[in-house]
N, C-alpha and C positions, 0 to 999 in steps of 0.2 A: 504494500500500500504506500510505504514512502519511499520515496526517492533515496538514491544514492546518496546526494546532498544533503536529503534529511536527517537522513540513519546518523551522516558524522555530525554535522552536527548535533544533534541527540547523545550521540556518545560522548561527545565533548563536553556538553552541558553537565553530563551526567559526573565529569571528573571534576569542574573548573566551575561550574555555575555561574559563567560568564559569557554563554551565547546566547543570541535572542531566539530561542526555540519557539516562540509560541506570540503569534500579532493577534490582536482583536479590530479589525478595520470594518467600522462602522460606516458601511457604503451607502448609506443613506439615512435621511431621517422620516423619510414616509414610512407611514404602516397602515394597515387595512384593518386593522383593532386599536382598540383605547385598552388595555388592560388594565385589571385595577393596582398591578403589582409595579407596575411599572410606568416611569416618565420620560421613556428617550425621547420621545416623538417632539415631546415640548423642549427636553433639554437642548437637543443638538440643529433645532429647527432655526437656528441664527445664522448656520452657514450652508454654505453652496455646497453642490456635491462634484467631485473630484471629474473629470472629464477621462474618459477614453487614453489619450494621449498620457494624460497624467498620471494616469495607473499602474498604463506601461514603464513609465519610469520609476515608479514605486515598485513594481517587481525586480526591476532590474537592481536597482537597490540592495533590494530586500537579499538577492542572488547572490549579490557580493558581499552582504554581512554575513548569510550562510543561513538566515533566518529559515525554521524547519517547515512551519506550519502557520499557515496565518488563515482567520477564522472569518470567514463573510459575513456577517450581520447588520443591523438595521436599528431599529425601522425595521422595515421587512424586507430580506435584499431580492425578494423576486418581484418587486415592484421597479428594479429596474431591468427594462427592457437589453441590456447589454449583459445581465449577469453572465451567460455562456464568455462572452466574450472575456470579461475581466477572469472569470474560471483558467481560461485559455493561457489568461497573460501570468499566470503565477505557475501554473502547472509545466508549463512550457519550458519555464528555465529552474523545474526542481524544486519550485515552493510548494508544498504542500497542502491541499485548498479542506476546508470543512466549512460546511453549510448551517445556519442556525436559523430557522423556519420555524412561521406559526401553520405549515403546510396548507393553505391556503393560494394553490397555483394550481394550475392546469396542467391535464398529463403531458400535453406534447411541450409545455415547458419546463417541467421534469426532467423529462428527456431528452430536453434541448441541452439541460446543464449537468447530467452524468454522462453525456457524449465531451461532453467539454472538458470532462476529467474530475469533475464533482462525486467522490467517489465516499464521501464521509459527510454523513447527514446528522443532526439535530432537531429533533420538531418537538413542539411544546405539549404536552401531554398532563394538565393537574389532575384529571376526573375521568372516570368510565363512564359518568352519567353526562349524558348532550346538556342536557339543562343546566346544570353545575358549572358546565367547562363555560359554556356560555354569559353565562352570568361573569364570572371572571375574566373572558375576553371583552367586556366592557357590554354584554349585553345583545352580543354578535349572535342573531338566531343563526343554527346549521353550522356554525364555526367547529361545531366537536366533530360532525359527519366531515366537512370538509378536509378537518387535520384526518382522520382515518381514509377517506379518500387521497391525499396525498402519500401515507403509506403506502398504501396499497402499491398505488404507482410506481416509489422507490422500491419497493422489495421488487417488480417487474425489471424495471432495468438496471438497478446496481446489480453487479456480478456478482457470487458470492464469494467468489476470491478472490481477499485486496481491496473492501470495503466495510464501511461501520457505517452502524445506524444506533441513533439512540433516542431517548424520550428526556426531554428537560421537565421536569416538573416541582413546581415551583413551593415548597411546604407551608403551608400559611393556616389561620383558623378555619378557612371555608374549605378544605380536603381535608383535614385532618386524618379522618373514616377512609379517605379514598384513595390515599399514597400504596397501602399495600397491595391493593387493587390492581392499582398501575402495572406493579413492578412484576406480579403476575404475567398482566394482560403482555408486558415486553418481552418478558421471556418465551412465551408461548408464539411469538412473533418472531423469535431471535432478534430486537433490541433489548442492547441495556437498557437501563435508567439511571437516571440523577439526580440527586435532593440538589434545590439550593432554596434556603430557607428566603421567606422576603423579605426585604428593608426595607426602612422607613427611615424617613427624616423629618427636617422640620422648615419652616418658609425659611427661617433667618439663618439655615445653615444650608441651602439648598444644595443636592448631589443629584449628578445625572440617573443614575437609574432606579432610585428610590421612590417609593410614592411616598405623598405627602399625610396619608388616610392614615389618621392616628386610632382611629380603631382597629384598625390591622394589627396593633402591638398586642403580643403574648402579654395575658394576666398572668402575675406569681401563681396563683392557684390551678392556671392553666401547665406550667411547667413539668410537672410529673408525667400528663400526658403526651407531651413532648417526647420526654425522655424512654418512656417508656414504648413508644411509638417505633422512636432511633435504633432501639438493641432488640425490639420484633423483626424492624429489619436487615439489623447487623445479621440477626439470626437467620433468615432469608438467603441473606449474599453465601453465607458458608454452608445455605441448602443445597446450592449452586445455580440459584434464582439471580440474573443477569445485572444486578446493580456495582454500576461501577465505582463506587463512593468508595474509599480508603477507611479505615478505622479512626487514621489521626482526623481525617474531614469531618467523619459522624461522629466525634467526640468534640470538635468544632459546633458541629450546627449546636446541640445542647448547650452551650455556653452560651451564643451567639442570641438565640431564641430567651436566656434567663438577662442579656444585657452583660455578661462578664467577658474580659478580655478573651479573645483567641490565643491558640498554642501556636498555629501550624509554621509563624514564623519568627519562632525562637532556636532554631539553628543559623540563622540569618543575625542574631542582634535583637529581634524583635523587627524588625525591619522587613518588608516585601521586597520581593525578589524582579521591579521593576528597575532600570529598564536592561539588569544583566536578562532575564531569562524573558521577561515577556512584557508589551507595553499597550498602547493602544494607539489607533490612528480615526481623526476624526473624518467626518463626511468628507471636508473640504482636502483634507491629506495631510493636516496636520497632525505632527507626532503630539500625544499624550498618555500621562502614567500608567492613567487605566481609566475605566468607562467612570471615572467620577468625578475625574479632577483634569485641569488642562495647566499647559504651563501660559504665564504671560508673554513668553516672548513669540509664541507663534511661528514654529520651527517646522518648513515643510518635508513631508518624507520622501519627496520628490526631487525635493533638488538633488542634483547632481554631486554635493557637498554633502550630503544625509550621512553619508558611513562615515568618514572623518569626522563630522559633530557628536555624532552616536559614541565615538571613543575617546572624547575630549574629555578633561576633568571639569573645565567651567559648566560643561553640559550635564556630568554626570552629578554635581555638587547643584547645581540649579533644579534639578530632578529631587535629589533629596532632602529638598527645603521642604517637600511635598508628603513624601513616602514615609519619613522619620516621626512627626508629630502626628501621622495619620493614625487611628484607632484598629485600623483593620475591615478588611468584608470577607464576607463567604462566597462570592463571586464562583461558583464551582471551578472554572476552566485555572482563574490564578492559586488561589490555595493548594489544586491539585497539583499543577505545575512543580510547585513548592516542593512536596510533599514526594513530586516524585523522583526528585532530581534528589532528595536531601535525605530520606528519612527510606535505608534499605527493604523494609519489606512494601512499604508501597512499591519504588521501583524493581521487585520480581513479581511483582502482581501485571504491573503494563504488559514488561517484556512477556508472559504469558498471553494475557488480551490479546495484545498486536500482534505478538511474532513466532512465539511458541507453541501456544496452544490456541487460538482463538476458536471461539466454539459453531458446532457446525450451523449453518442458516436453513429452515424450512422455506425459503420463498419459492415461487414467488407466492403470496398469501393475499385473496382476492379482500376487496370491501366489504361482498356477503361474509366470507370467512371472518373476517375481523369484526362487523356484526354483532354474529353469532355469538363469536368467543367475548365478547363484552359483555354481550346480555348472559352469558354462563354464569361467568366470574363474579359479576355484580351481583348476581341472584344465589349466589352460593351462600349460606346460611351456617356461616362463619361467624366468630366473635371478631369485633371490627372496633378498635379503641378511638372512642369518639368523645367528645370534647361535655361537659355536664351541660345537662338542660338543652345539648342541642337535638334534632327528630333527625334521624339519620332516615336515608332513603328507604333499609329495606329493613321488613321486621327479622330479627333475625330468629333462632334458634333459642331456647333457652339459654343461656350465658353461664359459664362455667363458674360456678359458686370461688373458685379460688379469686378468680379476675372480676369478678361481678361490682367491686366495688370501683375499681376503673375504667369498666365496662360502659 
């Protein structure tokens, strides 16, 4: 699945923790949802989006720092009509491409952008119930059918060998009941899954991809079911149920979700591992730290000067004005990054996923099929750890007297 180029540098990261393995380039600020988890659409809607021409030199770039993987996102990035193309200009000279979709595209532009080399997918997945998911993508009727429709499509034409597919799901009060569900429903798909807990902020300290929805914040009293949510499915992943999450991550979110510091990056100083291992680029092509923060001085990654600036001290001490005093996020793709480069058993966990043993794929797996298997899973009459006082979808079974009081 990666390049030549990739693999060293990856091995390099892995000794030195000073290559930029891993871009998050925000190729636009359109989206076809309002989520309630999130505010890119408002954050990054200030700037222009990078042209064609200017891409290309952002690959080429990127070629000569050796950068591994860089992650297409948005906004929605099948909202731009050129995504094949930008696919094209990374892949071409060895970068790496992954896709992050709220699967909301058409098939034939599906499979416009896995001819292009779009070989590693992302689609947002919080709920097996359409209603649920809907409600969270800001109210989007058919948005849950549409993301499973866009499945379906990927498991059609990615190959099965030499590509990933996964489900982002986002952990918040309104799924609580329905995470374990998910990771079911992926597995029986051949996708992973992935927590990433939601954040919140506040007007007078605004971060790009936080909502500002202060009832979104875990109550203390809520936190047990948190925790006890996380190690149902630590327990899962070592069922050999497809969640890709790390143990240092999932012992992350519980912190994260109670308001207490993060670990993941205290082999680092306390510090994140921006901009040695991975960084972010805005619409316009501007380099920044990561999806939260930008620097003042408006640094394009396009210029022809980008790698020279990228190894500068003035540049790297300008960065960690930013990174040093920052609190930390559970941003899944940076933490993991961290995590895998730093801390040995996650990295024999990857090197398995990716290169060793990656597990085998059922596709392709039609829309009816996925369906089906939703309406199973959901209606299975399971104990399902759901939040007090809230009316969970399905009645369930009697509830096992041991768990009843968490139940």
């Amino acid at each position: 699945m990666f390049s030549t180029r990739s693999k060293l540098t990856l091995a390099r990261a892995t000794l030195l923790q000073d290559t930029p393995v891993y871009v998050q380039f925000y190729i636009t600020a359109r989206c076809n949802l309002t989520c309630q988890q999130c505010n890119i659409i408002y954050a990054n809607s200030d700037v222009r989006e990078a042209t064609l021409d200017e891409i290309k030199r952002i690959a080429d770039n990127f070629a000569k720092m050796g950068v591994a993987m860089v992650l297409l996102t948005g906004g929605e990035p099948f909202t731009r009509q050129d995504l094949p193309e930008i696919i094209r200009e990374f892949e071409s000279r060895g970068v790496h491409v992954r896709m992050q979709t709220n699967g909301l595209a058409t098939d034939e532009r599906i499979q416009a952008a896995v001819e292009a080399g779009g070989r590693d997918i992302s689609i947002s997945l919080d709920s097996l119930w359409p209603g649920n998911q809907d409600d969270i993508n800001g109210g989007f009727a058919k948005s849950w059918h549409g993301a499973l429709r866009a499945m379906a499509a990927f498991s059609k034409y990615l190959p099965k060998e030499g590509s990933f597919a996964s489900l982002g799901c986002v952990l918040q009060r309104d799924n609580l009941g329905d995470v374990e569900d998910v990771i079911r429903f992926g597995t029986e798909i051949s996708w992973f899954s992935s927590l990433v807990p939601i954040h919140i902020t506040t007007f007078d300290h605004p971060m790009n991809f936080r909502t500002f929805d202060q009832s979104k914040r875990w109550k203390p009293e809520e936190l047990p079911y948190v925790d006890r949510l996380i190690e149902r499915v630590r327990a899962m992943r070592q069922e050999g149920y497809l969640l890709y999450d790390s143990d240092q991550y999932l012992d992350d979110i519980k912190r994260f979700a109670a308001g207490q510091a993060t670990q993941w990056r205290q082999h680092n100083d306390g510090v994140c591992d921006s901009p040695n291992l991975y960084f972010a680029v805005l619409p316009n092509g501007n380099f920044a730290p990561c999806c939260d923060y930008r620097l003042g001085s408006g640094i394009a990654t396009y210029d022809p000067k980008f790698p020279e600036i990228y190894r500068s001290r003035a540049f790297r001490e300008e960065v960690l004005k930013i990174t040093r005093p920052c609190s930390g996020c559970m941003y899944g793709s940076y933490p993991e990054m961290t995590i895998a480069m730093r801390y040995l058993k996650a990295k024999m966990e990857r090197i398995r996923t990716f290169i060793t043993s990656p597990p085998a794929k059922k596709w392709p797996v039609s829309y009816e099929q996925m369906l089906a298997l939703a309406e199973k899973i959901r209606s299975e009459p399971r104990e399902r750890i759901t939040l007090p006082g809230s009316l969970h979808r399905l009645t369930l079974a009697e509830p096992n007297p041991e768990t009843a009081a968490l139940a």
